[in-house]
DOZA-357369 format. One line per field, with one value per residue: residue number from 1; residue in three letters; chain; x, y, z of N, C-alpha, C in turn. Coordinates in steps of 0.2 Angstrom, whole numbers, plus 2048, in hexadecimal, padded with zeros to 3 digits. Each point is the difference from the previous one (the first is absolute). Last residue first. Layout:
BEGIN
pos <- [NUM:...]
code <- [ala:...]
unit <- [A:...]
n_c1 <- [X:...]
n_c2 <- [Y:...]
n_c3 <- [Z:...]
ca_c1 <- [X:...]
ca_c2 <- [Y:...]
ca_c3 <- [Z:...]
c_c1 <- [X:...]
c_c2 <- [Y:...]
c_c3 <- [Z:...]
% end
This chain:
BEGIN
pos <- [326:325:324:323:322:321:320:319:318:317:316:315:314:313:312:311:310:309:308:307:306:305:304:303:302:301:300:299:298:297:296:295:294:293:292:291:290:289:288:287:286:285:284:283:282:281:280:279:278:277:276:275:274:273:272:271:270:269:268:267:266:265:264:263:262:261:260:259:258:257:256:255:254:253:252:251:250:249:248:247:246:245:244:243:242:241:240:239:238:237:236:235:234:233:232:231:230:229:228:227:226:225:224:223:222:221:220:219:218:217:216:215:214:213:212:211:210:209:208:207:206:205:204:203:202:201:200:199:198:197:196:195:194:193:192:191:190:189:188:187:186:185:184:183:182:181:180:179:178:177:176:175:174:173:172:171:170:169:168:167:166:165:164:163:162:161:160:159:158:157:156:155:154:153:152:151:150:149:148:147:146:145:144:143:142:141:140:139:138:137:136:135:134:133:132:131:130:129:128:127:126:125:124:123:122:121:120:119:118:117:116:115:114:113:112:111:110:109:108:107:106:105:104:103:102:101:100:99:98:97:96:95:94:93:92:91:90:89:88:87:86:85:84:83:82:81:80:79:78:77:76:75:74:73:72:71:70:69:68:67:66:65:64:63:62:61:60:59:58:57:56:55:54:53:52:51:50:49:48:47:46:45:44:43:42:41:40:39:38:37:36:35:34:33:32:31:30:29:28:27:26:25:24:23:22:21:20:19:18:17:16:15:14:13:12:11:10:9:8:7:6:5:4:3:2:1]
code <- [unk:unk:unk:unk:unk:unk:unk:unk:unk:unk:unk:unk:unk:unk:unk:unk:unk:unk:unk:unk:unk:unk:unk:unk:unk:unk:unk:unk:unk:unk:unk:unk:unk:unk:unk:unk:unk:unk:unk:unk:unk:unk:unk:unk:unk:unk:unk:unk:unk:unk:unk:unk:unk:unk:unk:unk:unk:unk:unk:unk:unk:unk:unk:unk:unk:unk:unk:unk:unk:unk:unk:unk:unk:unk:unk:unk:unk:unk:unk:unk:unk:unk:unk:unk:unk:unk:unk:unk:unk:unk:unk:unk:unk:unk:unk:unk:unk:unk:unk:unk:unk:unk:unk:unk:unk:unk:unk:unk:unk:unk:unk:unk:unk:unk:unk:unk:unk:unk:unk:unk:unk:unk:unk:unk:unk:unk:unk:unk:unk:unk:unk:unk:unk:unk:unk:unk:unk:unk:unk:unk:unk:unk:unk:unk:unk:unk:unk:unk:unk:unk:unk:unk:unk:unk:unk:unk:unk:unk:unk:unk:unk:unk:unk:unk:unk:unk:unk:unk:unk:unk:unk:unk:unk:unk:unk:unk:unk:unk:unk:unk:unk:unk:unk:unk:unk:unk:unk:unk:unk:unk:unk:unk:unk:unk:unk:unk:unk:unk:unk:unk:unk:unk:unk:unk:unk:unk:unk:unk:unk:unk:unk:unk:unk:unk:unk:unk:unk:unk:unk:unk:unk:unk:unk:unk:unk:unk:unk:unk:unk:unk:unk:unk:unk:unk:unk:unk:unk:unk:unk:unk:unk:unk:unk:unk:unk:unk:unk:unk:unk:unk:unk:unk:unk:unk:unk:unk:unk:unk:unk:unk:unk:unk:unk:unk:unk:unk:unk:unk:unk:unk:unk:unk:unk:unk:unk:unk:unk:unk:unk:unk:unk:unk:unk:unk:unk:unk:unk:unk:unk:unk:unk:unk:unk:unk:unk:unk:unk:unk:unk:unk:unk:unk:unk:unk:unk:unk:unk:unk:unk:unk:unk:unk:unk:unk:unk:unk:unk:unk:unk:unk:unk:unk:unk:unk:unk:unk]
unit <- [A:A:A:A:A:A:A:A:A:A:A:A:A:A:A:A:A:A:A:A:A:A:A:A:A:A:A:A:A:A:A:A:A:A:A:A:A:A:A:A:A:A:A:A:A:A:A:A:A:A:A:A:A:A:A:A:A:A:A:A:A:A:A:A:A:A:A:A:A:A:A:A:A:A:A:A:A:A:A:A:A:A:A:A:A:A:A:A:A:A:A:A:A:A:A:A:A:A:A:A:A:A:A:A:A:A:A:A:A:A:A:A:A:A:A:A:A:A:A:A:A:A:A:A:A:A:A:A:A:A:A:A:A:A:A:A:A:A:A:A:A:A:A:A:A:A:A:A:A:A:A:A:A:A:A:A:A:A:A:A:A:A:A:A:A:A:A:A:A:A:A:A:A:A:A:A:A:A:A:A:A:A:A:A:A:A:A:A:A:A:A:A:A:A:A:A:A:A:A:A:A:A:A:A:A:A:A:A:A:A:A:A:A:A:A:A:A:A:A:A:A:A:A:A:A:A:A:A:A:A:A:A:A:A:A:A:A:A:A:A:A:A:A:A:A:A:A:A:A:A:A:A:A:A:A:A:A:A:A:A:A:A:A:A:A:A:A:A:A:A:A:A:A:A:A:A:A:A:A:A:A:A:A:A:A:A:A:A:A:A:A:A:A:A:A:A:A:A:A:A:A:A:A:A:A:A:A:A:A:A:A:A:A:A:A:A:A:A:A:A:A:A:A:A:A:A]
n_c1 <- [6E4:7FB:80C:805:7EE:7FA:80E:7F9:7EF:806:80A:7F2:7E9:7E7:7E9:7ED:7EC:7F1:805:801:7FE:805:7FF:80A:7F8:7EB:7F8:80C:7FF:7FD:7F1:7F6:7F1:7F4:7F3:7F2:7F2:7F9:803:7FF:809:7FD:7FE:7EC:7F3:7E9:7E7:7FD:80C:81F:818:810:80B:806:815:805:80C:803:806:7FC:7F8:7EE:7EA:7E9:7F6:7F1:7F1:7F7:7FE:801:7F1:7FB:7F1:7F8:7F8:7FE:7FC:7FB:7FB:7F7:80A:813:80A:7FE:804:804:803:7FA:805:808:7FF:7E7:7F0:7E9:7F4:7EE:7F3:7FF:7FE:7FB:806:806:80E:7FB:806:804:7FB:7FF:815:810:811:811:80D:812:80F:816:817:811:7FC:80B:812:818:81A:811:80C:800:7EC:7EC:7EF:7EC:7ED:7ED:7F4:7E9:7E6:7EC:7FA:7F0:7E8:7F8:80C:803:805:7FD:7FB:7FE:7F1:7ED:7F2:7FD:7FF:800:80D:80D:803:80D:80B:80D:80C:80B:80B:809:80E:81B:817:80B:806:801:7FD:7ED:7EA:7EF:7F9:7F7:7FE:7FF:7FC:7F8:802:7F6:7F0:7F9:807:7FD:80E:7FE:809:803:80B:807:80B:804:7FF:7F1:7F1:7F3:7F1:7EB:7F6:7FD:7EB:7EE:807:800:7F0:803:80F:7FA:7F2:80B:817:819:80C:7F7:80C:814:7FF:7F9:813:818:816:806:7F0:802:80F:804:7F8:7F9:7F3:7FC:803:807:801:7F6:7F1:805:80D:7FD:805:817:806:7EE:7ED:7E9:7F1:7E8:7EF:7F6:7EE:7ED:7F2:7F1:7EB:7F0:7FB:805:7FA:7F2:804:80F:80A:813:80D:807:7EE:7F4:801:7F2:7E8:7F5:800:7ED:7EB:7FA:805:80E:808:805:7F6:80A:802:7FF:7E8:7EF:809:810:81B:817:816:803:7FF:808:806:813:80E:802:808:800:7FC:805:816:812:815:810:808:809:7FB:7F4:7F9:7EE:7EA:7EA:7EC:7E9:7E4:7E6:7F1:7EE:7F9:800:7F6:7FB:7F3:7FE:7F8:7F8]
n_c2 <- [9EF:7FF:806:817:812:805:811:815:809:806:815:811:7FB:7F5:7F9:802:7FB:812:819:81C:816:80B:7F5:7F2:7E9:7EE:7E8:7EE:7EC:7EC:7F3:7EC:7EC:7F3:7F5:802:80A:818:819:81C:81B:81A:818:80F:814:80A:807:7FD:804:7FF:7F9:7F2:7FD:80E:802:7E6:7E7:7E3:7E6:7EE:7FD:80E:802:805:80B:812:7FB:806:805:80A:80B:80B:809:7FD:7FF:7F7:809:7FC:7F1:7E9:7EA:7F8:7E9:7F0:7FB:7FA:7F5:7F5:805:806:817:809:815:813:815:814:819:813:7F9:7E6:7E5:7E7:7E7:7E6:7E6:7E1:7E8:7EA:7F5:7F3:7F1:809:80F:7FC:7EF:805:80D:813:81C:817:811:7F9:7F5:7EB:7E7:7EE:7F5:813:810:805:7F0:801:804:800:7FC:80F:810:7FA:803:808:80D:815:815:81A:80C:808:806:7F5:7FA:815:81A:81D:815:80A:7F3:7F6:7EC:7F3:7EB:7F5:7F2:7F4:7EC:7FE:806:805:801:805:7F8:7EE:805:805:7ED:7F4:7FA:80C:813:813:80E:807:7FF:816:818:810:7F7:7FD:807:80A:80D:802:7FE:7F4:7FA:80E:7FD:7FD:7FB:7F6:7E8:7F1:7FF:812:813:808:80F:818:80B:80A:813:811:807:803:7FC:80E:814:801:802:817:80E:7FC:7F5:7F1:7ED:7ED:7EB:7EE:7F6:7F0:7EC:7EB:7F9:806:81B:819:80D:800:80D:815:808:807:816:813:808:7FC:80C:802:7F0:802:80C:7F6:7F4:80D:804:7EF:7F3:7EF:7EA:7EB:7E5:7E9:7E4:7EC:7E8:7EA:7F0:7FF:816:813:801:807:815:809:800:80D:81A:818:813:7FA:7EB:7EC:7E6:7ED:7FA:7FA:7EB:7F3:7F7:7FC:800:815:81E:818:810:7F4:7EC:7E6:7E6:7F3:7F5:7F7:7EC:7F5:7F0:7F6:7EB:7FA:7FF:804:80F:812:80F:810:80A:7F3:7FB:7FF:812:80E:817:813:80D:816:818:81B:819:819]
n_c3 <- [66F:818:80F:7FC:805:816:80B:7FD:80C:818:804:7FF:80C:801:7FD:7EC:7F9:7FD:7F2:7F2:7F4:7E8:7E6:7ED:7F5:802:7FF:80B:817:80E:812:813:80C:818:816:819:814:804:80D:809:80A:80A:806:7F6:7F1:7F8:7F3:7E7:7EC:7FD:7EF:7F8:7E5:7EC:7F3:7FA:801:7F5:801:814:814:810:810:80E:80F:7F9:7EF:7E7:7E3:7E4:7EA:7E8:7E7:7E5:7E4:7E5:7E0:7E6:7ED:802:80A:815:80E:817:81D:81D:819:81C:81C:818:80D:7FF:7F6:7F4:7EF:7F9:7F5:7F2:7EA:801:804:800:801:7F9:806:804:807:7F3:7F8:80A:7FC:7F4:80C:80D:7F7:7F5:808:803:7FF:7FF:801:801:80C:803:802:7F2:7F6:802:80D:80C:811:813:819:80D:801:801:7F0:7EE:7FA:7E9:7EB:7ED:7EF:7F1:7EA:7E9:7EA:7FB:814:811:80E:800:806:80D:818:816:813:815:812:816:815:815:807:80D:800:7E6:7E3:7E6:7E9:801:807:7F3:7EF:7E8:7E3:7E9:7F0:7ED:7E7:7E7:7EF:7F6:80A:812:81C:81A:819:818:813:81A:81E:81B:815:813:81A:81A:818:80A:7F6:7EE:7F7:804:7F9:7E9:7F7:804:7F0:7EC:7FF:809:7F7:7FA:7EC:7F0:802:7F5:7EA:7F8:802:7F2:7FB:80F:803:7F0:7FE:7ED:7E8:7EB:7EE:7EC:7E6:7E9:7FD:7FC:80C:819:80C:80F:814:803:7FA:810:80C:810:80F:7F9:805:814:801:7F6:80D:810:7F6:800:81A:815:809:7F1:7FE:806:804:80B:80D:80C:809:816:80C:7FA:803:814:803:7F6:809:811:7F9:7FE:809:818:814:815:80E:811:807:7EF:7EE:7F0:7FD:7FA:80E:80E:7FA:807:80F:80D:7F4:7F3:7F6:7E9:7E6:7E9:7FE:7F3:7EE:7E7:7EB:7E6:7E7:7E5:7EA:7F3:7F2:800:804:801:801:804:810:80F:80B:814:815:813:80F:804:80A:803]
ca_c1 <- [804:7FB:7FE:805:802:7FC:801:807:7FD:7FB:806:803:807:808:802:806:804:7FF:7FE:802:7FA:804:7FB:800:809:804:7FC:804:7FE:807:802:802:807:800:806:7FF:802:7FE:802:7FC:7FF:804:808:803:805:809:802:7FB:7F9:7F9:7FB:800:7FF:7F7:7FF:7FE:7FD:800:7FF:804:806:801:80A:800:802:805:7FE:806:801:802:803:801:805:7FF:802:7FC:803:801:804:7FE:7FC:7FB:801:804:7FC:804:7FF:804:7F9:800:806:804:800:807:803:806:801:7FA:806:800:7FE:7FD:801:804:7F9:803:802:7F9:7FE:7FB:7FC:7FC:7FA:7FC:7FC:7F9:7FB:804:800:7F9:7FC:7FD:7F9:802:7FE:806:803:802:807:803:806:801:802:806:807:800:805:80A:803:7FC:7FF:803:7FD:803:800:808:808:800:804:7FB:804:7FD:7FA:800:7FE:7FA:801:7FB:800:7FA:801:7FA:7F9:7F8:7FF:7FC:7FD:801:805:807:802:803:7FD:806:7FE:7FF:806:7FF:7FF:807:802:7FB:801:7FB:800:802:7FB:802:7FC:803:7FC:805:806:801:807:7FF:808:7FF:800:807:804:7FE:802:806:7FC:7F9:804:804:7FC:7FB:7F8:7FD:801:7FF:7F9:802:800:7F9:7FC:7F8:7FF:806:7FF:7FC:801:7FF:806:802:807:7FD:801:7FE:801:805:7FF:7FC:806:7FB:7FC:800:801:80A:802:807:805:804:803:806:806:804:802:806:804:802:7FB:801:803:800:7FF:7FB:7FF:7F8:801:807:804:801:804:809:802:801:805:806:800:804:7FC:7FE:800:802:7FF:7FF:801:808:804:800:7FA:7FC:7FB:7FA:800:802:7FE:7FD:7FD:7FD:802:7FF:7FC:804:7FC:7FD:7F8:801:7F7:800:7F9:7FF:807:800:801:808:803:806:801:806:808:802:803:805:7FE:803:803:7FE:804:7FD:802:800]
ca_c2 <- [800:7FC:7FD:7F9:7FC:7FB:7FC:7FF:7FF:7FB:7FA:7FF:807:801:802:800:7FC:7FB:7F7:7FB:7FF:801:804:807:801:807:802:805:805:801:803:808:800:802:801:7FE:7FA:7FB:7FA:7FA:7FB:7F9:7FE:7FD:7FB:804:800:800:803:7FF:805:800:7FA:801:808:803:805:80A:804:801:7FC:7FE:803:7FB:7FB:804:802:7FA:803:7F8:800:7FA:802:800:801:7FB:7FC:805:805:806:7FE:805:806:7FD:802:800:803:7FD:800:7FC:7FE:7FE:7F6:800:7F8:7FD:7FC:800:805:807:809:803:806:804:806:808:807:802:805:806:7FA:7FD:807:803:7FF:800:7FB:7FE:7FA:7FC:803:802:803:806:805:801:7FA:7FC:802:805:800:7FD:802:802:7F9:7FA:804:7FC:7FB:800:7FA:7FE:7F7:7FA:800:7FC:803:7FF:7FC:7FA:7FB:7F7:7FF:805:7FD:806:803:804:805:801:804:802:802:7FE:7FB:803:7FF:805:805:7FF:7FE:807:801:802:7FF:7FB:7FC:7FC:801:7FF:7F9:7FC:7FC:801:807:7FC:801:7FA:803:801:803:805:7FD:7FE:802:7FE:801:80A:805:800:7F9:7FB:801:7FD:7F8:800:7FF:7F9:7FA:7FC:803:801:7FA:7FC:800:801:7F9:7FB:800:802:805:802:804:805:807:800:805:7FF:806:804:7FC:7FC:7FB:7FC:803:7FA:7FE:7FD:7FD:7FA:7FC:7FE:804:7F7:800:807:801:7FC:805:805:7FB:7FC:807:800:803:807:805:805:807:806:806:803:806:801:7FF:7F9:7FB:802:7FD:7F8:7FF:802:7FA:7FA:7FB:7F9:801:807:803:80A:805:801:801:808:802:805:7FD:801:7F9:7F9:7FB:7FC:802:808:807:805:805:801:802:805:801:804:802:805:804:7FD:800:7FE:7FA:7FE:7F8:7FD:806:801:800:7F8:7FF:7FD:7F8:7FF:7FD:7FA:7F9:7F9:7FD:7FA]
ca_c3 <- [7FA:7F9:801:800:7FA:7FF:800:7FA:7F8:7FF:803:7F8:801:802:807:800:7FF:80A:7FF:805:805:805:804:800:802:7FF:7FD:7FD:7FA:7FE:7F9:7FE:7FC:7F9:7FD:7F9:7FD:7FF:7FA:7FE:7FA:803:802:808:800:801:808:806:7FD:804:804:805:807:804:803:7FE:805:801:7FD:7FA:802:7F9:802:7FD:804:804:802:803:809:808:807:801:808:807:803:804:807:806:7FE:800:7FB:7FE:7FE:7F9:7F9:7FB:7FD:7FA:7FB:7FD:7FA:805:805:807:803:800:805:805:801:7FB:801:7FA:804:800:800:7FD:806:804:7FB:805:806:7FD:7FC:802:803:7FC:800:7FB:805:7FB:802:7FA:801:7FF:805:7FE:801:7FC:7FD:7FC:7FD:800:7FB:802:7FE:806:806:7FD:809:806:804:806:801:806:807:802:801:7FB:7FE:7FC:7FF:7FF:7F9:7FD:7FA:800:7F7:7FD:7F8:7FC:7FB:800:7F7:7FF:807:809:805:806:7FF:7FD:802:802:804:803:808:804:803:804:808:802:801:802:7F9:7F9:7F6:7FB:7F8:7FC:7FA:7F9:7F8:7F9:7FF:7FC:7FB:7FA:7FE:801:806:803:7FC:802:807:803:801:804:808:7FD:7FC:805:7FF:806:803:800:804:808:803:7FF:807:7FF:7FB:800:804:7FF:803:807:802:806:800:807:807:7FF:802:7F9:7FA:7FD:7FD:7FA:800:800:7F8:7FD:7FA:7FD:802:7FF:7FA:801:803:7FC:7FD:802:802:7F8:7FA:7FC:807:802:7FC:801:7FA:801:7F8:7FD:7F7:7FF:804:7FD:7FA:801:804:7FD:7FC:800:804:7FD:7FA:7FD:7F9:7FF:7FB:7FF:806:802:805:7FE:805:7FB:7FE:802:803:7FA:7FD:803:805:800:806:805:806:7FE:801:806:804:807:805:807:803:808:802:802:803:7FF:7FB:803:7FC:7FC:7FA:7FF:7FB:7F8:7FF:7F9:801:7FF:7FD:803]
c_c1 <- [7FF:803:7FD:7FF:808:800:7FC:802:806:7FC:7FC:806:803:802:806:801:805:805:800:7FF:803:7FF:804:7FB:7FE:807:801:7FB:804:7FD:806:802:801:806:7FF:808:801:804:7FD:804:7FE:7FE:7FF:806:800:803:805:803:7FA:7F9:7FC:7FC:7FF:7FF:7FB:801:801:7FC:800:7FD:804:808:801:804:803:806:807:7FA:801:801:802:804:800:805:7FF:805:7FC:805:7FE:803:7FE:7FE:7F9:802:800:7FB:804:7FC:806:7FC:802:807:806:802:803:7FF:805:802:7FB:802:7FE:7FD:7FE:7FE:803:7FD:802:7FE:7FB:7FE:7FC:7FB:7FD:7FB:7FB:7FA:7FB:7FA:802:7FF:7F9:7F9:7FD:7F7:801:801:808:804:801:805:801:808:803:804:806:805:7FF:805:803:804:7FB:7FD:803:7FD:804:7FD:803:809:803:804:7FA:806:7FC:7FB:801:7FF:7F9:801:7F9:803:7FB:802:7FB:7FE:7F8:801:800:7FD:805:806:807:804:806:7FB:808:7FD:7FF:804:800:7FF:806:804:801:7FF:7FA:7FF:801:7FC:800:7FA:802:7FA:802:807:7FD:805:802:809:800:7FF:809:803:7FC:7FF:808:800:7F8:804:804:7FD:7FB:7FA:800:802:7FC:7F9:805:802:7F9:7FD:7FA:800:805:7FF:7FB:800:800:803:7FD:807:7FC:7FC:801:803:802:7FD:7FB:805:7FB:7F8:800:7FF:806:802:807:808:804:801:804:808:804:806:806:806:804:7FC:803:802:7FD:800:7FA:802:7F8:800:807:803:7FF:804:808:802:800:806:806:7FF:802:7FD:7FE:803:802:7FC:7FC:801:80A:802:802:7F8:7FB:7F8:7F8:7FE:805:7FD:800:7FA:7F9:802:800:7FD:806:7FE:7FC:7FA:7FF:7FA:805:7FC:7FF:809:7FF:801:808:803:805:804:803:809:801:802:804:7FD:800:806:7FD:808:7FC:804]
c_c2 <- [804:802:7FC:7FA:7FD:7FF:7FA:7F9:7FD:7FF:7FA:7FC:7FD:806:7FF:801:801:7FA:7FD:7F9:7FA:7FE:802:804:808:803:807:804:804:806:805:801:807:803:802:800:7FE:7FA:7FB:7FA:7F9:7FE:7F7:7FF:7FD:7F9:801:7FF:801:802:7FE:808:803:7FA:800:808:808:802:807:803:802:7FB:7FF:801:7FC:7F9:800:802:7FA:804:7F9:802:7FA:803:802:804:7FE:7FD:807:806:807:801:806:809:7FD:805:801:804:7FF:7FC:7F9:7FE:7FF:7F8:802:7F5:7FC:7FB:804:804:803:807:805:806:807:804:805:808:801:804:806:7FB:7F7:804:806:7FB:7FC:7F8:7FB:7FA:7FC:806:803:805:807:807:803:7F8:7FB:7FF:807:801:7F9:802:800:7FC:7FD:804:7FF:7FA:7FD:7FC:800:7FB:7FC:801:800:804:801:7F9:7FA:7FB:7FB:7FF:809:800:805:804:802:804:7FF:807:803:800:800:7FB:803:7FA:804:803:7FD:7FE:807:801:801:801:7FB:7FD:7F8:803:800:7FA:7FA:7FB:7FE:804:7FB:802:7FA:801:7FE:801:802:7FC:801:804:800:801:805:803:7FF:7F8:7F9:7FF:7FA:7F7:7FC:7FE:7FC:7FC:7FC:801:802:7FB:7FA:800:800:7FA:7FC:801:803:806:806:806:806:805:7FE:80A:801:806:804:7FB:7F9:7FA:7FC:801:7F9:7FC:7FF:7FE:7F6:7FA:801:803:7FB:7FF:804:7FE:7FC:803:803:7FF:7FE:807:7FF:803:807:804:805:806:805:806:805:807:802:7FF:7F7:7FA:801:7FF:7F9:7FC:803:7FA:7FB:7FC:7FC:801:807:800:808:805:800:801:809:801:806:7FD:802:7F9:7F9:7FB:7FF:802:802:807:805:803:800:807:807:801:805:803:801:805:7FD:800:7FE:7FA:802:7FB:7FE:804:801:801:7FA:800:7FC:7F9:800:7FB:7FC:7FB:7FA:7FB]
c_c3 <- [7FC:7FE:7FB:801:7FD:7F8:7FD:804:7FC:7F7:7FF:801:7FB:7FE:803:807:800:7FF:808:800:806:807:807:807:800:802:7FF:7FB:7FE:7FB:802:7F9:7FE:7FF:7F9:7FE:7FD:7FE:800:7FE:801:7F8:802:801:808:800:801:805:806:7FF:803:804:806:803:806:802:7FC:806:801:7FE:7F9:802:7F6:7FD:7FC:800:806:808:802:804:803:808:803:806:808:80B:804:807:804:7FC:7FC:7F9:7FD:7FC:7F7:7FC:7F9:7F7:7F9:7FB:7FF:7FC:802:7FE:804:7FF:7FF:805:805:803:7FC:803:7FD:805:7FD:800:7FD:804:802:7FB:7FF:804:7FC:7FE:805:805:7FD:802:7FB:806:7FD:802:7F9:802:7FF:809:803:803:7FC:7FD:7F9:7FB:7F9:7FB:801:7FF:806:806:7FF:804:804:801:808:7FF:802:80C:804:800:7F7:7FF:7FD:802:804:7FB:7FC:7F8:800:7FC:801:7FB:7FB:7FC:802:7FD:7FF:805:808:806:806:801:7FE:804:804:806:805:804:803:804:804:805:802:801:802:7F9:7FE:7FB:7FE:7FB:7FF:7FB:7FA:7FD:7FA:7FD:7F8:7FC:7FA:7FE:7FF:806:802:7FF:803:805:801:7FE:804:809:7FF:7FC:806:800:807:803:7FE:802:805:801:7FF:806:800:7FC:802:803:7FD:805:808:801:806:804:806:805:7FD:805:7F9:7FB:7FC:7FE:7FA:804:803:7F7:7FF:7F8:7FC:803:7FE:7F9:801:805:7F9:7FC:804:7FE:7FA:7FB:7FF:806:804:7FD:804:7F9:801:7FD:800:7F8:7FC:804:7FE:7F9:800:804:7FD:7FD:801:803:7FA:7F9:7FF:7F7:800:7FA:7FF:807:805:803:7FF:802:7FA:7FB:801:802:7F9:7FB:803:804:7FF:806:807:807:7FE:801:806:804:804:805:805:804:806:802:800:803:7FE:7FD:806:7FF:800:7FA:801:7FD:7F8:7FF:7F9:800:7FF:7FC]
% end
């Protein structure tokens, strides 16, 4: 039997950046075909699958659900086992939270993980019966004590979408504690829209460039505390950070962004494992929620062969537009 849990609150912040200007985007859009309506959670509009409905009412109003015990301990080993590339220890001598990616690519254990009914069955309640993988990956914070962490930031940044109906779930390998570097998160900060990433110079950092938002709402920080064995889900607009890992162990989580079918990528890497189907089938339509927003200019992974939702000139059109811009 699982267990539902909310995170302690917290008094800190994980870091202070310069303020900028607001890139706003509604949180809440209309909904497709066998999602809920306008978050309208009366049992004549919402399907529960896999999820009660105090879960579904708390994801929608925090932003974020913690659920233990969903994987055993035999599990949990055997996806350790797996994480045996050199770029999945690299948090052995790290300085920096470390990132493999395309998990799904090297491992039948996280190709199957990322179609597990235990994690698809409680999505479903939350994006529909239609549901995309948007990337895999390993996040670690290093073994070595007092380093890792990362800003505040919201997923949405990086990959935005024609809509937000996109959920992460981190499958916890260890404890996550506040002493090694858990997830922090904002309560209802994924009500706020999108907020500002990019510098004064319009460059994309991947940080929110808004202090106001974490410092007005230090009342709302909760740390994010699974045990290995259970997961996090939140909303990719959930305003998110960690401090660094204290502990001197690691502190390591699988880390699934699904999407959901109707929901178009507009930038960034397109992943080996974008756009696996984990529920139902492809509609062939795309959702857009009313809104404008600032597409990143990313150059986080050079080299990968994968492709980019941002690029969408022809090499004619590339060489002329850079003449153009000087």
């Amino acid at each position: 039997m699982d267990q539902t849990v909310s995170g302690a609150r917290s008094e800190q912040t994980i870091s202070t950046l310069p303020p900028n200007d607001t890139t706003t985007m509604d949180a809440m859009g209309s909904n497709a075909k066998n999602k809920q309506q306008d978050f309208d959670i009366s049992p004549t509009s919402m399907r529960y699958q896999g999820l009660s409905k105090s879960q579904v009412r708390g994801f929608h109003e925090d932003g974020f659900l913690v659920i233990n015990d969903i994987f055993d301990s035999a599990e949990i080993d055997t996806l350790r086992d797996a994480c045996s590339e050199p770029e999945d220890i690299q948090w052995k001598t790290a300085e920096k939270t470390t990132h493999a990616l395309g998990l799904t690519t090297r491992s039948n254990a996280f190709l199957d993980l990322a179609r597990d009914p235990r994690i698809v069955e409680r999505l479903r309640a939350l994006l529909g019966d239609d549901i995309q993988l948007q990337h895999s990956k390993l996040a670690a914070q290093p073994a070595v004590a007092d380093r890792g962490g990362f800003a505040w930031h919201q997923d949405f940044a990086f990959y935005p979408h024609t809509n937000t109906d996109l959920v992460a779930v981190m499958v916890m390998l260890d404890d996550a504690t506040p002493d090694n570097g858990c997830m922090r998160m904002i309560r209802g900060s994924h009500r706020n829209g999108l907020l500002n990433h990019t510098d004064n110079d319009g460059v994309f950092t991947g940080m929110c460039q808004e202090p106001k938002a974490w410092k007005e709402h230090v009342g709302d920080v909760v740390d994010i505390t699974p045990r290995a064995g259970g997961i996090s889900m939140h909303h990719c607009l959930m305003l998110h950070g960690a401090g660094p890992n204290q502990s001197g162990e690691p502190r390591r989580g699988l880390v699934y962004q699904y999407r959901a079918d109707d929901a178009f990528q507009l930038a960034d890497r397109v992943w080996d494992d974008t756009g696996l189907l984990v529920s139902g089938k492809r509609s062939e339509q795309v959702r857009c929620e009313a809104v404008t927003l600032r597409l990143p200019r990313s150059v986080r992974y050079p080299g990968y062969p994968f492709g980019n939702a941002w690029n969408q000139e022809g090499e004619l059109a590339r060489k002329l537009n850079q003449k153009i811009s000087g």
